[in-house]
C-alpha positions as CSV (number, residue, x, y, z in Angstrom):
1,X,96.6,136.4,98.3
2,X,98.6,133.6,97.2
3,X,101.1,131.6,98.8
4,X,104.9,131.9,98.3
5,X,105.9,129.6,95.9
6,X,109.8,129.5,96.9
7,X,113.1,127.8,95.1
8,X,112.7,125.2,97.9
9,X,109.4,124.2,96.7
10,X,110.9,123.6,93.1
11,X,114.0,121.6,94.2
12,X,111.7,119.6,96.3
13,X,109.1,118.6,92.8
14,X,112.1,118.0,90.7
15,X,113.9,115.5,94.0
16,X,109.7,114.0,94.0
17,X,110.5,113.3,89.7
18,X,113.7,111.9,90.3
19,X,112.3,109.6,93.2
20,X,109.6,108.1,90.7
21,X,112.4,108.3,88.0
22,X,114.3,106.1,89.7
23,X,111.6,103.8,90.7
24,X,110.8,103.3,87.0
25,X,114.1,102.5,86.4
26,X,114.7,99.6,89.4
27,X,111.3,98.3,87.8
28,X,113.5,97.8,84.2
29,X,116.3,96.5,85.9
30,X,114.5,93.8,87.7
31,X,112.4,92.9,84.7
32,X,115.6,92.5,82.9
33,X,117.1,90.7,85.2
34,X,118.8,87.1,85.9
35,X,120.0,87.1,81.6
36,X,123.3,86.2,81.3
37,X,126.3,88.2,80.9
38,X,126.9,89.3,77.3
39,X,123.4,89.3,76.3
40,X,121.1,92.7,75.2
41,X,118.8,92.2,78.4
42,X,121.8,92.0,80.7
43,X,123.2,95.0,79.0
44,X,119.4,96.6,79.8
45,X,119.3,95.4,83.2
46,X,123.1,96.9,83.8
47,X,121.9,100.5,82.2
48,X,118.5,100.4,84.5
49,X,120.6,100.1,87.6
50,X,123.2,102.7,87.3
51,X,120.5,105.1,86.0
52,X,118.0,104.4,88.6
53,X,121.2,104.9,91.4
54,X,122.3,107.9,89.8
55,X,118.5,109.2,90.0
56,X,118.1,108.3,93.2
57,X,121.6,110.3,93.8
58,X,120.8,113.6,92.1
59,X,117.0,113.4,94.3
60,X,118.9,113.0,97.7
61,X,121.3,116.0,96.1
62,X,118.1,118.3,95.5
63,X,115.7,117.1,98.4
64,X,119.0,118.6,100.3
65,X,119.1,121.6,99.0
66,X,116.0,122.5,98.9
67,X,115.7,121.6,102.4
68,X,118.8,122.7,104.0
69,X,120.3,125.4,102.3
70,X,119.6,129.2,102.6
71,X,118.2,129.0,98.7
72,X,114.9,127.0,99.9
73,X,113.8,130.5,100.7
74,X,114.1,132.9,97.8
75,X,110.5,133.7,96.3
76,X,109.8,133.0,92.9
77,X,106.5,134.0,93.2
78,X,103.2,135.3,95.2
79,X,104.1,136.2,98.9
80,X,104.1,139.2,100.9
């Protein structure tokens, strides 16, 4: 019989996408980083930073509900 594949389990891969999200994006920021202010690459660097905190932000928000709500343990699928 299969295991119980819960709504935990799910918030928990989409906090793990959002982790290496924001990991790609605090690579583009420091590759665009140290331009001037005013240029396109500064501009890049700017929109690579809020993005990669916001991702960071919305996988801390998921990782805790998946982990410490009451929702980490409604089956989706296989179980009992």
């Amino acid at each position: 019989m299969p295991a119980t594949i819960t709504l935990g389990h799910i918030l928990l891969l989409v906090a793990a996408i959002d982790l290496i999200a924001a990991a790609g994006f605090a690579t583009s920021a420091q590759r665009h980083a140290g331009h001037g202010r005013g240029t396109p690459q500064y501009a890049r660097a700017r929109t690579a930073r809020r993005a990669a905190f916001y991702a960071l932000a919305s996988a801390l928000v998921f990782a805790a509900i998946g982990w410490l709500t009451p929702l980490r343990d409604i089956a989706l699928m296989g179980g009992q």
